[in-house]
N, CA, C and O of each residue as an XYZ file, in Angstrom:
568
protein
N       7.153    -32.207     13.304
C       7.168    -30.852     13.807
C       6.575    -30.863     15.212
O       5.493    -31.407     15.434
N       7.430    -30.142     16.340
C       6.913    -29.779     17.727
C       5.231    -29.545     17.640
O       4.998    -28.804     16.685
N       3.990    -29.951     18.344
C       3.091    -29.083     18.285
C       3.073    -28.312     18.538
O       2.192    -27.764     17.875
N       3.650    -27.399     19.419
C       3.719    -25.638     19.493
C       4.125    -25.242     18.259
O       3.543    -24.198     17.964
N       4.814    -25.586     17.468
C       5.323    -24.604     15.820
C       4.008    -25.313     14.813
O       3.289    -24.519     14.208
N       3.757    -26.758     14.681
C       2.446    -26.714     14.116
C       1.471    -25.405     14.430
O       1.490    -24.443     13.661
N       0.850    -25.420     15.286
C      -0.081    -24.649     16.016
C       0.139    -23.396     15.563
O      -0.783    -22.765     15.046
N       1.700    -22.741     15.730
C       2.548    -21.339     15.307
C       2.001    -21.176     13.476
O       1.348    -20.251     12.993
N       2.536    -22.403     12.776
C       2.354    -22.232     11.342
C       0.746    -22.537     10.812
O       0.434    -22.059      9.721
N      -0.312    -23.358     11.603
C      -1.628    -23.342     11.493
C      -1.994    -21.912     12.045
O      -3.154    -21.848     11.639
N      -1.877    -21.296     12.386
C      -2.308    -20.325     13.015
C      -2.045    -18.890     11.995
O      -2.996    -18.162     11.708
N      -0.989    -18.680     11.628
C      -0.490    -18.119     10.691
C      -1.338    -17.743      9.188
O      -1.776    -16.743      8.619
N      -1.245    -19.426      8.930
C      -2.000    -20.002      7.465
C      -3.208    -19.577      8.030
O      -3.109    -18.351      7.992
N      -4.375    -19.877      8.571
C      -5.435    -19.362      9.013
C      -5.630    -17.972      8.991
O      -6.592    -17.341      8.553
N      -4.517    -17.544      9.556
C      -4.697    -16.357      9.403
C      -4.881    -15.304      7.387
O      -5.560    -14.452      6.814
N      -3.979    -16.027      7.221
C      -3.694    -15.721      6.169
C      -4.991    -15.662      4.628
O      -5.354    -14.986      3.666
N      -5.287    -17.280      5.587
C      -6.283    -17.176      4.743
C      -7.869    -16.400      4.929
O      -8.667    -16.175      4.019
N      -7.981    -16.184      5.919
C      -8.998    -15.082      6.559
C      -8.789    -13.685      5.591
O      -9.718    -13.093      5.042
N      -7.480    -13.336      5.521
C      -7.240    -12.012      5.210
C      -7.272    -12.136      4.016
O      -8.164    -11.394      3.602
N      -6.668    -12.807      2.984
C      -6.707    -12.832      1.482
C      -8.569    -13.383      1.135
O      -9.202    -12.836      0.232
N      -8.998    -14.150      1.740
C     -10.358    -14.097      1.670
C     -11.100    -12.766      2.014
O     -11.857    -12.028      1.382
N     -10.791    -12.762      2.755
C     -11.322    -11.319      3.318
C     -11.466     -9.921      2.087
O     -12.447     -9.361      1.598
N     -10.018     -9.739      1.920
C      -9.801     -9.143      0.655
C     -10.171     -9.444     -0.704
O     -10.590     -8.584     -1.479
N     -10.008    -10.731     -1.016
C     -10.660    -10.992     -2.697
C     -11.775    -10.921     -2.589
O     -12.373    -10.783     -3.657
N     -12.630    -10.972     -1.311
C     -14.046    -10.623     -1.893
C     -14.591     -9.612     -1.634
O     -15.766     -9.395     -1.930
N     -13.665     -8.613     -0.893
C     -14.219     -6.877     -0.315
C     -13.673     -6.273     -2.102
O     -14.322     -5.350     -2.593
N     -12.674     -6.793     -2.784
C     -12.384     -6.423     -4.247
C     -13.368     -6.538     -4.810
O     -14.034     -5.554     -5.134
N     -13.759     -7.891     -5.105
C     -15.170     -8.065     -6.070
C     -16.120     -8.186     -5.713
O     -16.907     -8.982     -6.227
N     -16.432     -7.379     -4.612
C     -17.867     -6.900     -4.792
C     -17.688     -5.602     -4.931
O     -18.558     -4.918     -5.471
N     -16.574     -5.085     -4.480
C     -16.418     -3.214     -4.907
C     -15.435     -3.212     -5.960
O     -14.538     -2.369     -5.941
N     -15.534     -4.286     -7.107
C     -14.507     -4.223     -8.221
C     -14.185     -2.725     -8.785
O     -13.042     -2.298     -8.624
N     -15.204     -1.876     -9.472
C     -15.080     -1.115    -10.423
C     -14.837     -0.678     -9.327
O     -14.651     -1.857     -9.026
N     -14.619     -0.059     -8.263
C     -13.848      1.473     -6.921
C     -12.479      1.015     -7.012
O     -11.653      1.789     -7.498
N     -12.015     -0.453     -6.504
C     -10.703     -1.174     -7.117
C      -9.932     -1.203     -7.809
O      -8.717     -1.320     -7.654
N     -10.842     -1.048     -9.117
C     -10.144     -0.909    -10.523
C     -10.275      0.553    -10.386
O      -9.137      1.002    -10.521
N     -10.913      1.285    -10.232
C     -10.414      2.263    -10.456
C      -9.361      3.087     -9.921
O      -8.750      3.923    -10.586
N      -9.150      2.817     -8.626
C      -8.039      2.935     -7.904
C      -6.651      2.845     -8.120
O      -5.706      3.626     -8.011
N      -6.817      1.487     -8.509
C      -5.472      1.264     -9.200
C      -5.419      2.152    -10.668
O      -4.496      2.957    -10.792
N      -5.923      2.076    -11.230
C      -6.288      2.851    -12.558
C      -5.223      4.528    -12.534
O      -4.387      4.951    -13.332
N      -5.647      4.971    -11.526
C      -5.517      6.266    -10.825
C      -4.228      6.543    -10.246
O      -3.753      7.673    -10.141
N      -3.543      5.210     -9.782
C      -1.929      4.725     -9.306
C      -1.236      5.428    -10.375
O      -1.484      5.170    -11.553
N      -0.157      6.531     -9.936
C       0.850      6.642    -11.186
C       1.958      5.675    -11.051
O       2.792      5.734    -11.955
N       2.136      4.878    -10.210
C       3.053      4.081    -10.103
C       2.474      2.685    -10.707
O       3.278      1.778    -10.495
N       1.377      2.280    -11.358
C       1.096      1.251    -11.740
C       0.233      1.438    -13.187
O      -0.914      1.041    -13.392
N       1.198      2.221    -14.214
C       0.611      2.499    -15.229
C       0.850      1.914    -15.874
O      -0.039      1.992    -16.723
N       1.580      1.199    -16.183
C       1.682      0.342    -17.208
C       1.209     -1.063    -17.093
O       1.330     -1.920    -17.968
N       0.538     -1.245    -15.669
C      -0.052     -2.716    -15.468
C      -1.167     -2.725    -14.793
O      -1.587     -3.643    -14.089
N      -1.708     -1.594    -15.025
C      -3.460     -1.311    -14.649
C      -4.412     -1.586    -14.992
O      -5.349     -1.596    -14.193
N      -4.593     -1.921    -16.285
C      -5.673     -2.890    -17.068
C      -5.864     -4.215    -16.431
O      -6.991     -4.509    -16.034
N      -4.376     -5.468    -16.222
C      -5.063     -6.351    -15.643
C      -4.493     -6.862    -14.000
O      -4.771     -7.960    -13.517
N      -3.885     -6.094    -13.498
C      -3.861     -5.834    -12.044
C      -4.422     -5.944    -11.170
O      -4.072     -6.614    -10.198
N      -5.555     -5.247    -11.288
C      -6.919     -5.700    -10.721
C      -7.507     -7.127    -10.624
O      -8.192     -7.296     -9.616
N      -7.379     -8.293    -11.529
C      -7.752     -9.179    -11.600
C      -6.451    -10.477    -10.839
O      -6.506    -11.524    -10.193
N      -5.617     -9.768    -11.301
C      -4.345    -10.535    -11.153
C      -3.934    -10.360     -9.293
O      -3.266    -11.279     -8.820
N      -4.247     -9.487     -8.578
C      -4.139     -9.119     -7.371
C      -5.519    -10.030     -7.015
O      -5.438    -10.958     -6.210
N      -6.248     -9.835     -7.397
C      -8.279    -11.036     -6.936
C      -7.435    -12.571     -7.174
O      -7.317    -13.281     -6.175
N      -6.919    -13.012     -8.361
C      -6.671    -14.268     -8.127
C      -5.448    -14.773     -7.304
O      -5.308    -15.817     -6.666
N      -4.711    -13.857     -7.480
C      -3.245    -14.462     -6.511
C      -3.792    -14.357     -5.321
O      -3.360    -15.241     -4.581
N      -4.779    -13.459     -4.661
C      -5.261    -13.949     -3.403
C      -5.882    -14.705     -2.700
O      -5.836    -14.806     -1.474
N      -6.779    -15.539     -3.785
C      -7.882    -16.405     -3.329
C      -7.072    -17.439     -3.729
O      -7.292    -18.536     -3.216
N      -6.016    -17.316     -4.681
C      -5.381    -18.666     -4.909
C      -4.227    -18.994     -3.981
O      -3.884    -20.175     -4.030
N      -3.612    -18.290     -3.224
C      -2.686    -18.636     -2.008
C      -3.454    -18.851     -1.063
O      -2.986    -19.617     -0.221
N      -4.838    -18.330     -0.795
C      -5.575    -18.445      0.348
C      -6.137    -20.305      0.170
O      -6.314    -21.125      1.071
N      -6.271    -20.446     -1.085
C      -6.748    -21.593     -1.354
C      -5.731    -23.160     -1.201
O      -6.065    -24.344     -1.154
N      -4.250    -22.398     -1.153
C      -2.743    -23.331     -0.797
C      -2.687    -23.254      0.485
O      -2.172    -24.187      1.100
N      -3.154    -22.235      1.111
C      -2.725    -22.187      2.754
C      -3.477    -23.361      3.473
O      -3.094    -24.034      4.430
N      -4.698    -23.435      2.730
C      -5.355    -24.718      3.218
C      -5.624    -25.827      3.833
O      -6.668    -26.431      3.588
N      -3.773    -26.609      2.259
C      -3.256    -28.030      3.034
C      -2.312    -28.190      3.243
O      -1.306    -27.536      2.966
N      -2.482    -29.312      3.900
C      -0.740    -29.615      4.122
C       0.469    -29.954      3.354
O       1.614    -30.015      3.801
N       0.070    -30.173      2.106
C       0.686    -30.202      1.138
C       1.323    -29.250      0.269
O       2.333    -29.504     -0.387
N       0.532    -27.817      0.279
C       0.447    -26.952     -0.344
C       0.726    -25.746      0.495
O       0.667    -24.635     -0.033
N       1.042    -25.884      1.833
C       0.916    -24.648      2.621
C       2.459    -24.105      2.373
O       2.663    -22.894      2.290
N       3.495    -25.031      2.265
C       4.648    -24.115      1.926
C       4.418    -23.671      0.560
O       4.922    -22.561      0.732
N       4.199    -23.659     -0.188
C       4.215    -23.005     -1.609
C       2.980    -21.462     -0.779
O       3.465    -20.332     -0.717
N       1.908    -21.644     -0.398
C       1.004    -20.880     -0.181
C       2.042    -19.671      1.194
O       1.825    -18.461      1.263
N       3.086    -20.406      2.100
C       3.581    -19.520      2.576
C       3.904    -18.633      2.242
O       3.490    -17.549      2.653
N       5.158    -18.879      0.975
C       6.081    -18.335      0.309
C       5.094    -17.016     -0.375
O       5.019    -15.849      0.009
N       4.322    -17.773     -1.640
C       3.323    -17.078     -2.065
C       2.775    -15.490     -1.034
O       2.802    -14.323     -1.425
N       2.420    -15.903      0.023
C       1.572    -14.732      1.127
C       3.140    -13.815      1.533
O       3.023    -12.636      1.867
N       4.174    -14.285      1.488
C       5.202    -13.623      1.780
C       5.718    -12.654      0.608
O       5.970    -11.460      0.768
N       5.833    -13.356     -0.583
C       5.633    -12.561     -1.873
C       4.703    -11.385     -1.987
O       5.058    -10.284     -2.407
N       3.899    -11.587     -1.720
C       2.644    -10.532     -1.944
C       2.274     -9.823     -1.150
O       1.338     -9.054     -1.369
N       2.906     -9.881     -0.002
C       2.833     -9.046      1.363
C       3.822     -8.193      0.868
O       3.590     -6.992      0.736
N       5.272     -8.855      0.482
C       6.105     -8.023      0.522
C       5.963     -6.887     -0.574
O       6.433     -5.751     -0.510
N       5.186     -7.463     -1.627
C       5.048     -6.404     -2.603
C       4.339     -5.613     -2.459
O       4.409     -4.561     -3.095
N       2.933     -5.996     -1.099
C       2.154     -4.721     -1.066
C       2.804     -3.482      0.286
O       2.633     -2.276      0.460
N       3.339     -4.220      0.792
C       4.644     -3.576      1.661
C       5.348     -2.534      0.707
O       5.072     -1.335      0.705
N       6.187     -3.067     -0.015
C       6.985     -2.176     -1.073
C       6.099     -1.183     -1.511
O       6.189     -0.027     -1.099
N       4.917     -1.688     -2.629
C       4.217     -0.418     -2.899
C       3.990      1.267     -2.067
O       4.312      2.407     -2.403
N       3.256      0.674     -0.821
C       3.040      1.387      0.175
C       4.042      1.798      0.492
O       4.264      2.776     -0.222
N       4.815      1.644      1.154
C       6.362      2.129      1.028
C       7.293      2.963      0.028
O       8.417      3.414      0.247
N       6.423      3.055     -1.269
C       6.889      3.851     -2.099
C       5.819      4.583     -2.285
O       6.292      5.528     -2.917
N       4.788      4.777     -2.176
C       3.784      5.541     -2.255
C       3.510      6.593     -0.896
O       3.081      7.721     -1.135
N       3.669      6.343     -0.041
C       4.542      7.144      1.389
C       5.639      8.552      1.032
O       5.786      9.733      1.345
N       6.249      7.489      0.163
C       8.141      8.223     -0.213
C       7.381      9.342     -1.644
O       7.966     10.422     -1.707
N       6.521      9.216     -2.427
C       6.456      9.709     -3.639
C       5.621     10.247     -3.811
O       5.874     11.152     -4.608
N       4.036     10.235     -3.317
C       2.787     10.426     -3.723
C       2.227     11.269     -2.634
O       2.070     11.011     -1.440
N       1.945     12.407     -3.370
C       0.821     13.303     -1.996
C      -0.218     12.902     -2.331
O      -0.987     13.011     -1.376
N      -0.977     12.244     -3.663
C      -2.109     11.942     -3.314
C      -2.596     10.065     -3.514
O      -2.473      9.392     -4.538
N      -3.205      9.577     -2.026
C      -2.401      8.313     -2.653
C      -4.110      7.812     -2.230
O      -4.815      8.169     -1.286
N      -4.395      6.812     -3.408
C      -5.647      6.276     -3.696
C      -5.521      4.946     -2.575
O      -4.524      4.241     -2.427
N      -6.752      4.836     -1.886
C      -6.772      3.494     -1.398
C      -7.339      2.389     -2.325
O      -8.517      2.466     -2.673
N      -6.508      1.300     -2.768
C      -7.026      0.388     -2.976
C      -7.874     -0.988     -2.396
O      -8.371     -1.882     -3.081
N      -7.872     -0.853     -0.895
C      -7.907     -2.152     -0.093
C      -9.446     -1.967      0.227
O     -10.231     -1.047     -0.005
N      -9.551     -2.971      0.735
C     -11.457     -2.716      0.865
C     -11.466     -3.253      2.381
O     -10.472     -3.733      2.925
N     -12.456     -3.137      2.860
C     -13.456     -3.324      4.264
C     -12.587     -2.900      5.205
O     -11.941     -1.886      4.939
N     -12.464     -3.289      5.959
C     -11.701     -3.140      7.114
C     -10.495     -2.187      7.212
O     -10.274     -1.110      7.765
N      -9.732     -3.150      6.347
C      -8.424     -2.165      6.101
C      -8.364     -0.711      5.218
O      -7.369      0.013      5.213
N      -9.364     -0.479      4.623
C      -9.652      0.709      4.285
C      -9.641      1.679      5.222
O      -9.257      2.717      4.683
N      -9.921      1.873      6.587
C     -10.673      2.791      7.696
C      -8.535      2.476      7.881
O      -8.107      3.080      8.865
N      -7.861      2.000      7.405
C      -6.773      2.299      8.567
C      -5.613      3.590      7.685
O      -5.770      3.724      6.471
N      -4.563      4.414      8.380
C      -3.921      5.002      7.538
C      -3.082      4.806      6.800
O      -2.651      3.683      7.063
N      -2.595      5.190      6.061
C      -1.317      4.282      5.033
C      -0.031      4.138      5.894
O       0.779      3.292      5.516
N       0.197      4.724      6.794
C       1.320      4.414      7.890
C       0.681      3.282      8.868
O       1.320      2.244      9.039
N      -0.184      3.411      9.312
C      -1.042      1.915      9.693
C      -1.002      0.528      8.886
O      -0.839     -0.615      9.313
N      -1.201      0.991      7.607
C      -1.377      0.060      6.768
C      -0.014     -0.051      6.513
O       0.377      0.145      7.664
N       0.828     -0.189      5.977
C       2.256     -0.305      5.991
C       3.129     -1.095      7.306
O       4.013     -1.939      7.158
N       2.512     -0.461      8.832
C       3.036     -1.469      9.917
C       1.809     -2.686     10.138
O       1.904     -3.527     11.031
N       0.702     -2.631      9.216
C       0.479     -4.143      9.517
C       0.758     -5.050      8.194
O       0.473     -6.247      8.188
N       1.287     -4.447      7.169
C       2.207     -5.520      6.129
C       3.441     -5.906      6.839
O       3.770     -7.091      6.888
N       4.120     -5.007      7.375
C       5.171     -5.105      7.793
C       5.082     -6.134      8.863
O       6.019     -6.895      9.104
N       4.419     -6.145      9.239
C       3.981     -7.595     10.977
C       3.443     -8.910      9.841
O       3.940    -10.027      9.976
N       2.563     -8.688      8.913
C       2.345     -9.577      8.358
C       3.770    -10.551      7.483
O       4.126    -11.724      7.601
N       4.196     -9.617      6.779
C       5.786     -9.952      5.944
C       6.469    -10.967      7.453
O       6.669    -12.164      7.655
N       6.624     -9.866      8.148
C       7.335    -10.712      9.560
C       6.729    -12.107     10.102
O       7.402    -13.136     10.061
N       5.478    -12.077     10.588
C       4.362    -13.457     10.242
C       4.750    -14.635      9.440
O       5.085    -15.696      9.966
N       4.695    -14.411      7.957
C       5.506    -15.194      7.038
C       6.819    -15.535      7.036
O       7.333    -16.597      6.684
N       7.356    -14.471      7.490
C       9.019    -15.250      7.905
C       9.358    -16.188      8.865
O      10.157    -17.110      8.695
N       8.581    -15.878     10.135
C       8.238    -16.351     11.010
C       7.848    -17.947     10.532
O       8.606    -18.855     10.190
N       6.623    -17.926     10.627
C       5.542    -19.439      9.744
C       6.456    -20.156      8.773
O       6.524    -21.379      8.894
N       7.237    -19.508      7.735
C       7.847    -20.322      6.665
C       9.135    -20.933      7.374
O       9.595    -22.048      7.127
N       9.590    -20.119      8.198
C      10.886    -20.535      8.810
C      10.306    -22.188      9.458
O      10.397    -23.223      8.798
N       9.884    -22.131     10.475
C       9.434    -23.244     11.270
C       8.574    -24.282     10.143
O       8.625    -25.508     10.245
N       8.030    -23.792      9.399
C       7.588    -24.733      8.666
C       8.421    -25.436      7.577
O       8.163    -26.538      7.093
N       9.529    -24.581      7.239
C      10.746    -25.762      6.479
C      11.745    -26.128      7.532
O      12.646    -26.901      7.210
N      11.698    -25.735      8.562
C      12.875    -26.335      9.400
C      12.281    -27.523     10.082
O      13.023    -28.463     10.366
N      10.833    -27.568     10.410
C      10.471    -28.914     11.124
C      10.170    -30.064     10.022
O      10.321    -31.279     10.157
N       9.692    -29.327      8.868
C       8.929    -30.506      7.845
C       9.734    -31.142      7.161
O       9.479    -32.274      6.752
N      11.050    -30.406      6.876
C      12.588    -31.322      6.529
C      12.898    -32.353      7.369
O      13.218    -33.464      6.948
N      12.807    -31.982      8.883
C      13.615    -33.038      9.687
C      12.046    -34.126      9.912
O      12.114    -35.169     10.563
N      10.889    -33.707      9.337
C      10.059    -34.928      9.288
C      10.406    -35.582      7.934
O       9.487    -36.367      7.700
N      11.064    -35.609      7.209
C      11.234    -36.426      6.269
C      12.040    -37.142      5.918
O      11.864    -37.823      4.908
């Protein structure tokens, strides 16, 4: 791989993993506001009991693939998955809900749900970005 697209897809993954770190632990230390949040989701009633937990580990565990080099395409894909789904949510919670619970903690809490929505949306894009260059160079290294 060029070092400018290394650098592009390290940079990315770093990033990535900042933010899902960032997040699994602004969750559990404000678990029960979290859980309750989601709790409170009418769009996530039927998977609110373990949601909460399942959103804490898929994050620390892609954050934990973005890592190596071995593991960073699975951990791409993964951060692209879960972007896109918290994209979608928000995106339907926009379209459906006048009253819409924040679930996200520290930082991204203070932003608005139309805020929050164009930085999934840059993030989703990020991952397309990163995964692209990272299977198109790491194929022709092999």
């Amino acid at each position: 791989m060029k070092k400018s697209n290394t650098r592009i897809v390290e940079f990315v993954s770093y990033f990535f993993i900042l933010l899902f770190c960032y997040a699994g632990i602004s969750k559990v230390l404000d678990f029960e506001n979290f859980r309750t949040q989601i709790l409170e989701s009418s769009l996530l009633n039927g998977f609110s009991q373990f949601l909460p937990f399942m959103i804490i580990i898929a994050e620390f565990l892609i954050a934990g693939l973005l890592c190596y080099r071995k593991t960073r395409t699975i951990g791409l894909i993964g951060s692209f998955i879960l972007m896109l789904i918290f994209t979608g949510y928000i995106a339907l919670l926009l379209s459906t809900s006048k009253n819409l619970p924040c679930s996200c903690g520290g930082i991204l809490e203070k932003m608005s749900w139309n805020q929050h929505l164009y930085f999934n949306v840059g993030c989703v894009v990020l991952t397309i970005i990163a995964l692209g260059l990272d299977l198109k160079y790491s194929r022709s290294a092999d």
